[in-house]
C-alpha positions as CSV (number, residue, x, y, z in Angstrom):
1,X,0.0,0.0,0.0
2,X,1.2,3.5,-1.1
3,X,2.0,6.0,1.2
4,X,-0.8,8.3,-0.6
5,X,-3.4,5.5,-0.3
6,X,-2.8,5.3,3.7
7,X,-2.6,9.3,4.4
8,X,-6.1,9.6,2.5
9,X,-7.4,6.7,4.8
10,X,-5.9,8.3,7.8
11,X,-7.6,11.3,6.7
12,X,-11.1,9.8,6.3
13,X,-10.8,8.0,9.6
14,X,-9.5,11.6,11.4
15,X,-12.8,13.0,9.3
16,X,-15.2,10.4,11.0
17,X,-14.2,10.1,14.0
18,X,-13.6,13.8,14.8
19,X,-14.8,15.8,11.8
20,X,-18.1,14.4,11.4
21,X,-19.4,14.7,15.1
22,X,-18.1,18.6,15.5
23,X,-20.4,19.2,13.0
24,X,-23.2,18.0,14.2
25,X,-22.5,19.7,17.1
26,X,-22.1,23.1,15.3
27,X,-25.0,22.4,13.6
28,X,-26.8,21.7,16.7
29,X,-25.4,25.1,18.0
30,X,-26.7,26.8,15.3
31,X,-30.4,25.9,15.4
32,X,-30.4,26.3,19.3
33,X,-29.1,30.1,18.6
34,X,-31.7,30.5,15.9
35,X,-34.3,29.3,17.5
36,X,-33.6,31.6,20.9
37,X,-33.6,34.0,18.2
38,X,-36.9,33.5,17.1
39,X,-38.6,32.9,20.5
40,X,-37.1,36.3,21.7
41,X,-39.1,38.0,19.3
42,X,-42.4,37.1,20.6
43,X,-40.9,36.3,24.5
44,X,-38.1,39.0,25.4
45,X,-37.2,36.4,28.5
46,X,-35.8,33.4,25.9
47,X,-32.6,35.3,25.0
48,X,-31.2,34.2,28.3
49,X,-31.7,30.6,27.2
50,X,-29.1,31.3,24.2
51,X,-26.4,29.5,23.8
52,X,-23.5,32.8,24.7
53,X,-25.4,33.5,28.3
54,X,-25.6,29.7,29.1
55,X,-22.0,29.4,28.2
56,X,-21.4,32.2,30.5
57,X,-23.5,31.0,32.8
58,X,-21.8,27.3,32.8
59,X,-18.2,29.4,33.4
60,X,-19.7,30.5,36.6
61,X,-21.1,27.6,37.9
62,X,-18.1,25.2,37.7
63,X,-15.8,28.4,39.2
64,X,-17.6,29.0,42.0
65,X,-20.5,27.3,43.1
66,X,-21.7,24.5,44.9
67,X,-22.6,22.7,41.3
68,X,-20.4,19.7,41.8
69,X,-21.4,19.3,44.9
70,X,-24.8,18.4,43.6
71,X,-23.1,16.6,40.8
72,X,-21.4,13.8,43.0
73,X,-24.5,13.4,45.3
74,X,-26.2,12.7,42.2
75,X,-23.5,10.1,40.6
76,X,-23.3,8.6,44.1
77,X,-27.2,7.8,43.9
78,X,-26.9,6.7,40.0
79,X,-23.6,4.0,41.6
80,X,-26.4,2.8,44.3
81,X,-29.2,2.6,42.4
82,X,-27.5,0.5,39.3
83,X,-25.4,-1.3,41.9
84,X,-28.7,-2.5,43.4
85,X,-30.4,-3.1,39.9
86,X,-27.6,-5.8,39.3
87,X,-27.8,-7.0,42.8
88,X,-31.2,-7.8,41.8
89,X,-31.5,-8.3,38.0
90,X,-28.2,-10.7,37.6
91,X,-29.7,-13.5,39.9
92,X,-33.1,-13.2,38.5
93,X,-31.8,-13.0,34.6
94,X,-29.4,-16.4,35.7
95,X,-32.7,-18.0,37.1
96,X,-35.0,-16.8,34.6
97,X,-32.5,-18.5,31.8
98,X,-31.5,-21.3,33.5
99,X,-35.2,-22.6,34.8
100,X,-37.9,-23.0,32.4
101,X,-40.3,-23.1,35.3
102,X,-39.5,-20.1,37.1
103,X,-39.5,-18.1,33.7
104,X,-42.7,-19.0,32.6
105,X,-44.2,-18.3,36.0
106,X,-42.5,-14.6,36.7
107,X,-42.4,-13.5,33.0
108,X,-45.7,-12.3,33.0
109,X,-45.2,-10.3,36.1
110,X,-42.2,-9.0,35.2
111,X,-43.5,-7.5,31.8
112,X,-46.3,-6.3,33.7
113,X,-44.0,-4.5,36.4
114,X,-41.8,-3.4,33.8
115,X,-44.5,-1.4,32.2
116,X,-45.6,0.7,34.7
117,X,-43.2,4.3,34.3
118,X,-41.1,4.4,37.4
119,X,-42.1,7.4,38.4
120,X,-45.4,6.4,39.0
121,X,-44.1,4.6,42.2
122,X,-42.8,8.1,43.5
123,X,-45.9,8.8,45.6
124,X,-46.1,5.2,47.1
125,X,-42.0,5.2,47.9
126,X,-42.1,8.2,49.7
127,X,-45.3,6.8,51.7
128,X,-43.3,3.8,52.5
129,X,-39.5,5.2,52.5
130,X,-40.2,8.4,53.6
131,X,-38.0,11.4,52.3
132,X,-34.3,11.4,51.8
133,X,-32.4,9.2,49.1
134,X,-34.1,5.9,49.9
135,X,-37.2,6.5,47.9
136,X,-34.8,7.9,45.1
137,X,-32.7,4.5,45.5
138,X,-35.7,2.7,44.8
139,X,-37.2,4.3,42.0
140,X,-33.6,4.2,40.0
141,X,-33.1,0.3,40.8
142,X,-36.5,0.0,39.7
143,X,-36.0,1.4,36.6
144,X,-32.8,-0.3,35.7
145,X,-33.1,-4.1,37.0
146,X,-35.2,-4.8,34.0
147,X,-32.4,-4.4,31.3
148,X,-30.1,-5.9,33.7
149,X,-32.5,-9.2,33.8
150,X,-33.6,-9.3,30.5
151,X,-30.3,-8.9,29.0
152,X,-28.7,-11.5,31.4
153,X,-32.0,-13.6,30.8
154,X,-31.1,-13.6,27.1
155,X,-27.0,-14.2,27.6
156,X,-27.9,-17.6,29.7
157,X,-30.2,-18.5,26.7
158,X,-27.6,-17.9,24.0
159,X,-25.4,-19.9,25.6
160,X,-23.7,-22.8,24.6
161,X,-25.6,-26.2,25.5
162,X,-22.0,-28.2,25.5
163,X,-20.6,-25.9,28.0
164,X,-23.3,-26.8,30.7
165,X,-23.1,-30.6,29.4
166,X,-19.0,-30.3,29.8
167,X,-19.6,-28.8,33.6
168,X,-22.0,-32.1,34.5
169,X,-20.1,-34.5,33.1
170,X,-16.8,-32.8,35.1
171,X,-19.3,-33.2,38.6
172,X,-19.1,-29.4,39.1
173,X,-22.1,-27.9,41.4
174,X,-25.2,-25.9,40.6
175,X,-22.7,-23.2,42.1
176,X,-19.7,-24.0,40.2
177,X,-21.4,-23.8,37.1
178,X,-23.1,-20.4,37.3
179,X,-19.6,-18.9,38.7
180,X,-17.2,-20.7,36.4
181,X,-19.3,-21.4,33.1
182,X,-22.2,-19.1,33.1
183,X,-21.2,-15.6,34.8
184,X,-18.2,-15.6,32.6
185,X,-20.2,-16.8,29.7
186,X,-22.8,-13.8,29.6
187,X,-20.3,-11.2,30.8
188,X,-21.2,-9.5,27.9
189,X,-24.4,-9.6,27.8
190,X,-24.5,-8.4,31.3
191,X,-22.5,-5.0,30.6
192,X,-25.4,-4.6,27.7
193,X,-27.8,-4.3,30.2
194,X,-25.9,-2.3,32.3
195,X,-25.5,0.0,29.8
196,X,-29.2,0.3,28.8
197,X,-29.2,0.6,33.0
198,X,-27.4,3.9,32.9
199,X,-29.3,5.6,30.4
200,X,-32.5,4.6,31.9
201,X,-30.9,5.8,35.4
202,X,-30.1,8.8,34.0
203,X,-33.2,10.1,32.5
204,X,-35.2,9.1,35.8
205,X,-32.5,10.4,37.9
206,X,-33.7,14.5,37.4
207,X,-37.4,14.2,38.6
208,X,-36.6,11.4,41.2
209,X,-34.1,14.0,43.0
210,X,-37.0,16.5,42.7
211,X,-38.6,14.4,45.1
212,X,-37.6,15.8,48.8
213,X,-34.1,16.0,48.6
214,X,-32.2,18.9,49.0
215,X,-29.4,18.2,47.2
216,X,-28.2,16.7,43.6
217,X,-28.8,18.2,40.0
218,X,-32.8,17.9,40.4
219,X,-33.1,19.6,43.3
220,X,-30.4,22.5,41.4
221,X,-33.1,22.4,38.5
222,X,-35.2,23.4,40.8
223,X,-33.9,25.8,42.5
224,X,-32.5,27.5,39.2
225,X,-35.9,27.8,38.7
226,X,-37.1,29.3,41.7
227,X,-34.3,31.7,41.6
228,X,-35.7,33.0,38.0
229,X,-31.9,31.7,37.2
230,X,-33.0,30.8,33.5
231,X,-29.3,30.7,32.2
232,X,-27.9,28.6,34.9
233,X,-30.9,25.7,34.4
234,X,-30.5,26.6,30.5
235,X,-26.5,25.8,31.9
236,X,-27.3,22.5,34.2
237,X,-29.2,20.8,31.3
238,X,-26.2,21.2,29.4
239,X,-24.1,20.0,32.2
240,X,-26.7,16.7,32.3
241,X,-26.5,15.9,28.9
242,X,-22.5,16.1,28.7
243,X,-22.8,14.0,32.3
244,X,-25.2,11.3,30.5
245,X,-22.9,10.9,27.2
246,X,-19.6,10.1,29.7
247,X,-21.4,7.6,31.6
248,X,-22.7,6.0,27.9
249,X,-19.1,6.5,26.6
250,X,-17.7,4.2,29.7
251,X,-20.0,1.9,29.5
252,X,-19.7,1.7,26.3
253,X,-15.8,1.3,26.4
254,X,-16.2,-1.3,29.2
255,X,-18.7,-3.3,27.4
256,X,-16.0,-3.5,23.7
257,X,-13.5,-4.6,25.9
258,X,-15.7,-7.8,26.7
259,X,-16.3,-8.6,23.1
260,X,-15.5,-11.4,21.6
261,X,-12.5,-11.4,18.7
């Protein structure tokens, strides 16, 4: 291959990877400025919702204010709530794929469950939690153990039948073989879910932390709002959306590492 031939590749691969994306982004940019624009005309109050105040609006908030504060409370819940979504959803995804039985008699619970929005359990888990984190704990496991199952659910079911035969006929334990064949089998699988986990987490996360906490980047929503601070919520949804895409990006980055080949 010809030293032209591999700078133009190098050059198309630089141009997807980097050039592509930026300008989306810019274009992105553009129609969010336009469109303040054009609501300004009619509502004076939407020009603090441009792009240049929420910029300097953002430049503020990470100098000095108590934003990350709110921002670690609020990945510390996220670590809780997924850690106890895979608490829950590994075991039942291993059963669910392993015993016919027990799938056929929870499935159509668990559909039904995973229907209902999880924040229609918001009045009922502060009833029975009370106020503070543990209702938001709950609603956030609740909306991510069913990717977690599902997805582990499917990884037992994909895999292969010789590998369980091979563990029998070596006279390993029910144990054994969900630690040494199965787990390690559906690893994969698993970190899919996880990372289906993280996005759900993440959307619920902002109206579950608007729920009697005082702390964490829905309460700071909030209380932007209260504060007629327009340009520092215009600046926190920005900061949520960059938040969300580095969580997807490691999860994402965690989960290629597991792939096969």
């Amino acid at each position: 291959m010809s030293a032209a031939v591999r700078g133009a590749r190098a050059k198309s691969t630089v141009l997807r990877q980097w050039g592509l994306p930026s300008l989306g982004l810019l274009l992105v940019l553009a129609l969010w400025w336009v469109g303040t624009l054009l609501l300004t005309a009619r509502t004076p109050i939407a020009s603090v919702f441009a792009p240049w105040p929420t910029a300097q609006a953002f430049a503020r908030l990470v100098v000095g204010s108590d934003l990350w504060w709110h921002v670690a409370l609020s990945l510390q819940r996220v670590a809780v709530g997924l850690g106890l979504a895979v608490l829950v959803g590994v075991p039942l995804g291993v059963l669910a794929g392993l015993s016919r039985g027990f799938a056929q008699a929870t499935t159509p619970v668990f559909q039904f469950l995973r229907m209902i929005s999880p924040l229609s359990w918001m009045p009922l888990a502060v009833m029975v939690l009370g106020v503070g984190d543990a209702p938001v704990y709950f609603l956030l496991a609740f909306a991510a153990v069913w990717p977690v199952m599902l997805n582990t659910a499917a990884g037992v079911a994909q895999l292969d039948p010789n590998w369980l035969l091979l563990a029998r006929s070596l006279s390993a334990t029910r144990r054994e073989t969900i630690w040494r064949v199965v787990l390690p089998g559906i690893t994969a699988h698993i970190l899919t879910g996880i990372r289906l986990a993280i996005g759900i987490i993440w959307i619920v996360l902002v109206p579950a932390e608007m729920l009697g906490v005082s702390a964490g980047l829905g309460y700071f929503i909030l209380d932007t709002r209260d504060r007629l601070a327009y340009d520092e919520l215009m600046a926190a949804i920005v900061l949520i959306g960059a938040l969300g895409f580095a969580l997807d990006w490691l999860a994402r980055s965690l989960h290629q590492r597991w792939q096969p080949g």
